[in-house]
C-alpha positions in Angstrom: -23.8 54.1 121.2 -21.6 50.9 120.5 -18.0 51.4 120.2 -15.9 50.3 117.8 -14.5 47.7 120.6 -17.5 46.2 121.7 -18.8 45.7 118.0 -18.8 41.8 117.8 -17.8 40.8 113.8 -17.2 37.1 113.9 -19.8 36.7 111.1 -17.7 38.7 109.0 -15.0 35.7 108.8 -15.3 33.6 106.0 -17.4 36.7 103.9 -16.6 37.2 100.6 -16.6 41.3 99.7 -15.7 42.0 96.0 -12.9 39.4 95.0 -11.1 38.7 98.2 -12.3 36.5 101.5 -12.1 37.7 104.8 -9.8 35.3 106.7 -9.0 36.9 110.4 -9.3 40.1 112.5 -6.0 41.8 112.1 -6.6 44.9 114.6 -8.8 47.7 116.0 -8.8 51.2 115.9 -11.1 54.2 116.9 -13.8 53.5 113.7 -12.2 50.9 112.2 -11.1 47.2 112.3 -8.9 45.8 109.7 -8.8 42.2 108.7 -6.9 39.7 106.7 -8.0 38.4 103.9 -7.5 36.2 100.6 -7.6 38.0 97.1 -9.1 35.0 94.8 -8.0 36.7 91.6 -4.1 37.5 92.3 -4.1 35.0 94.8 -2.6 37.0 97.4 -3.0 38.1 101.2 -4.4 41.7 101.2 -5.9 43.7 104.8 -10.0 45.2 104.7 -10.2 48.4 106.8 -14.3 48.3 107.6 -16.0 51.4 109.1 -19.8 50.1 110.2 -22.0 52.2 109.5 -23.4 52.4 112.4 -20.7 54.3 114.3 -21.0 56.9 110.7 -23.7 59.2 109.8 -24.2 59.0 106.0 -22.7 62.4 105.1 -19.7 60.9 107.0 -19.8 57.6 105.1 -19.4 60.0 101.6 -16.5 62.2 102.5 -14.8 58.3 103.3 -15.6 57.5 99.8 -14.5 60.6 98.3 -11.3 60.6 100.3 -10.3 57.4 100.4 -10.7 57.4 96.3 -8.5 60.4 96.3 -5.9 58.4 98.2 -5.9 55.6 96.2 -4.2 57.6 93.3 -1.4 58.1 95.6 1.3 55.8 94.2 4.8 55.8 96.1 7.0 53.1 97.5 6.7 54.9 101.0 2.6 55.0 101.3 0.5 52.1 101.6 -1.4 51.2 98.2 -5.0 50.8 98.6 -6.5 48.3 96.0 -10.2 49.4 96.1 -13.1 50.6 98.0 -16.5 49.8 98.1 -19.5 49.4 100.1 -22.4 46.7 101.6 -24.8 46.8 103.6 -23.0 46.6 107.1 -20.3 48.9 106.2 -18.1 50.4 103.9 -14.4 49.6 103.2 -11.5 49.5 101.3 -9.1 47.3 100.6 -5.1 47.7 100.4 -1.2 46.1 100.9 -1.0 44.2 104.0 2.3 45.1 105.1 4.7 42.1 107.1 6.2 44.2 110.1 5.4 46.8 112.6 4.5 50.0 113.6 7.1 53.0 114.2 6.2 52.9 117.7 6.7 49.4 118.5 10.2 49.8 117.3 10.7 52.7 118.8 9.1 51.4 122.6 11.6 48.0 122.0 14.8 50.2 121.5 13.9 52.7 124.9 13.4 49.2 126.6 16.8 48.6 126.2 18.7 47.7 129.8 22.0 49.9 128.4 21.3 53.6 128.5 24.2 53.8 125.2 21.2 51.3 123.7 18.6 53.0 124.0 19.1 55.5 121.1 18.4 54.8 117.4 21.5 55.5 115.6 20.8 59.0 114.1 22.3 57.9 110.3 19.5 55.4 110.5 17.3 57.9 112.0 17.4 60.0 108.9 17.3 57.5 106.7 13.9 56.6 108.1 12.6 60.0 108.1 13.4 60.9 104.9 12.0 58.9 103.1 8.7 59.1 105.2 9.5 63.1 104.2 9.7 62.1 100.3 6.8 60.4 100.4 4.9 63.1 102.3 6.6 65.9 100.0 4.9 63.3 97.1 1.5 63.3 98.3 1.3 66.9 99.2 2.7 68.0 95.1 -1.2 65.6 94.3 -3.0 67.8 97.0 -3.4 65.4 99.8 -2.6 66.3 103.5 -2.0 63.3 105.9 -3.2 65.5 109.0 -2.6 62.3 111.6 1.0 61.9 111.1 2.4 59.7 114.3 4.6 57.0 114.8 1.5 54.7 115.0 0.6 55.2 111.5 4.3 54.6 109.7 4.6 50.7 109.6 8.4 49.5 108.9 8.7 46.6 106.4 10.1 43.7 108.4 12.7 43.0 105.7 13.2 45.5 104.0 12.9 48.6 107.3 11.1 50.3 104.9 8.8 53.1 105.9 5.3 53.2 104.8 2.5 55.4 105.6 -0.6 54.3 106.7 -4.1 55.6 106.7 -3.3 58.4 104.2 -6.1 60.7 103.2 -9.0 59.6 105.3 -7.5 60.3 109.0 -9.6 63.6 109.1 -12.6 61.7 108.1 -11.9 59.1 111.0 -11.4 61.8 113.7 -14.6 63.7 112.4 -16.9 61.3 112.7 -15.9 61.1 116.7 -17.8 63.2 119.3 -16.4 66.5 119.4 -14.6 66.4 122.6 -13.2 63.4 121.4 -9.9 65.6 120.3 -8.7 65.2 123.4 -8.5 61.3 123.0 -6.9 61.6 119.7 -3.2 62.5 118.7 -3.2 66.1 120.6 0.7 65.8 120.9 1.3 65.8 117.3 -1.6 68.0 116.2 -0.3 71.3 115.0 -1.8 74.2 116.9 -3.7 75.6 113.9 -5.2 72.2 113.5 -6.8 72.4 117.0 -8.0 75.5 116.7 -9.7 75.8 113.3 -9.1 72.3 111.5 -7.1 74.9 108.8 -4.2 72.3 107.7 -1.9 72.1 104.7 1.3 70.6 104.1 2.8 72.5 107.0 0.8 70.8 109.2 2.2 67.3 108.1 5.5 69.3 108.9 4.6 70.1 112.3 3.8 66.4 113.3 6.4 65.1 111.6 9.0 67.2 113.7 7.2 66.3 116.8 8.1 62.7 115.3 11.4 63.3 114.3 11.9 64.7 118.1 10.5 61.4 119.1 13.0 59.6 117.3 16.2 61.4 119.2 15.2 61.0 122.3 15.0 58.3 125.2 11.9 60.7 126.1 9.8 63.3 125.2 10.7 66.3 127.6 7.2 67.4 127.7 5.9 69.1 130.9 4.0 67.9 133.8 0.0 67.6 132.3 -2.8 65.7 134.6 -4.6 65.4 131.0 -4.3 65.1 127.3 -6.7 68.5 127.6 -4.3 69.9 130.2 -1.4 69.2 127.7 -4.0 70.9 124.7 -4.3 74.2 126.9 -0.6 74.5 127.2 0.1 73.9 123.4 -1.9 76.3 122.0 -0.8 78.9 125.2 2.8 78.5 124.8 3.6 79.5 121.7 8.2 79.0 122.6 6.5 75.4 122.5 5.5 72.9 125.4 8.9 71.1 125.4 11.1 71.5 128.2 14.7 70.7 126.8 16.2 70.3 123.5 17.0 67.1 121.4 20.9 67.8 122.1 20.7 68.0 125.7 19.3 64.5 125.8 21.0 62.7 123.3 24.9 62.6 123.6 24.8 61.8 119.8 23.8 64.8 118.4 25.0 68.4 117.3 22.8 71.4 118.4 22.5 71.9 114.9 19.7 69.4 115.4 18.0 71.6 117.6 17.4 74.2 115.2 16.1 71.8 113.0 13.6 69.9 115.2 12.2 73.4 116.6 11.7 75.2 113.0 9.6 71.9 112.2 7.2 72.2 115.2 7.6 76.3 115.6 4.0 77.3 116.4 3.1 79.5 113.7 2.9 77.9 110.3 4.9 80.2 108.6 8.4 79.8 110.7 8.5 75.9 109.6 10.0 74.6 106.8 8.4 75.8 104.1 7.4 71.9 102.5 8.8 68.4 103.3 11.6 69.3 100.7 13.3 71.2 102.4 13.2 69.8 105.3 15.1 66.6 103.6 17.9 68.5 101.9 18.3 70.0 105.7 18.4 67.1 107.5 20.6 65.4 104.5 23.2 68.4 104.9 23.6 67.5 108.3 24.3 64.1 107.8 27.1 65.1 105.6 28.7 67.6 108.0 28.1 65.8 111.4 27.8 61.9 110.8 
């Protein structure tokens, strides 16, 4: 079967799809590409996220449509607005913002580059102010009864000028990860998965929760303590086994800037049953904002 990385789409450049032109490839994922392209009507630079139908089945190709409609009524400052979506022969598609910056994790790579050990830690004010606002707009989608479920620094793009937050690829990550081979799990996001998610696919908006605290965590740290794992399968296994969680020290003990209080926060966000987290994104905030007061 071709992968999404062999799939040659040169002929694609230049092609006109509803009212915009496609200019350039922009980047690749695991069933997608996105591309630049021209809006002729509003005369502005949007990004078309294809899925070829050849790497969907049809009843795949559906549940995109019906979830990627049901994302574009999302409208926040914090999530990506998709403009339309539609359908041609070759594939189907929707079109949104393009968004001038960079992913969470690129930012997040340049700062633990940093030759200074002192440097190599986001400040914690900015931290939060970040995070909550990623939690307000998660908090928003969830109150219109759409879960994220793929949640990872990858998918939060920060505005170059403005270092605001935006979500990416809301409401159709399940469909992506669906229509990859079974085992293909393993290949996915297995750190931030909640364990329920592996297990059953059950998710609601404490699953969000849980990958967001595995984020958050991310954020603190020079590192992830996580424990030795030859595989991202390995690391699966001991996930859903350990249930006092896979990570082997605390956010405090590796980040001179923080109170323990931080602890307790980070580790009721990715507790392994559903029911000891946070109960929504909410409260979470008003948690995280309370510590701010008292400890920044």
């Amino acid at each position: 079967m071709t992968s999404i990385k062999e799939l040659d789409v040169n002929h694609l450049i230049g092609k006109e799809i509803g009212t915009s032109t496609i200019l350039s490839e922009l980047a690749r994922g695991g069933m997608a590409i996105i591309f630049i392209a021209y809006q002729r009507t509003l005369k502005r630079r949007i990004a078309v996220k294809i899925l070829p139908k050849i790497l969907l089945t049809h009843q795949k190709a559906e549940l995109f449509q019906q979830e990627a409609e049901a994302a574009a009524i999302l409208s926040h400052p914090n999530i990506i607005q998709i403009y339309d979506v539609g359908e041609v022969d070759e594939f189907i598609y929707f079109t949104m913002q393009l968004i001038q910056g960079q992913p969470l994790t690129h930012l997040l790579q340049s700062i633990k580059k940093q030759v200074l050990p002192s440097k190599r830690f986001m400040p914690v004010k900015v931290i939060i102010q970040i995070f909550t606002q990623i939690l307000d707009a998660l908090d928003y989608a969830h109150q219109q009864g759409i879960i994220h479920r793929d949640i990872k620094p990858d998918n939060i793009m920060i505005e170059e000028h403005t270092q605001r937050p935006i979500i990416a690829d809301f409401g159709v990550a399940k469909v992506l990860r669906e229509a990859e081979e079974d085992h293909s799990i393993a290949r996915g996001s297995p750190l931030y998965m909640p364990p329920e998610q592996m297990i059953n696919d059950s998710t609601d908006e404490r699953s969000d929760l849980y990958a967001a605290g595995i984020m958050l965590f991310e954020m603190l740290v020079p590192k992830l303590p996580l424990p030795k794992f030859e595989s991202y399968e390995d690391l699966l296994k001991q996930k859903l086994l350990n249930k006092k969680g896979i990570f082997i020290a605390k956010p405090s003990e590796l980040n001179p800037f923080l109170n323990m209080m931080m602890d307790e926060i980070v580790l009721k966000a990715i507790a392994y049953e559903p029911e000891k987290r946070f109960v929504n994104c909410c409260e979470l905030k008003n948690t995280l904002e309370e510590y701010q007061k008292k400890y920044l």
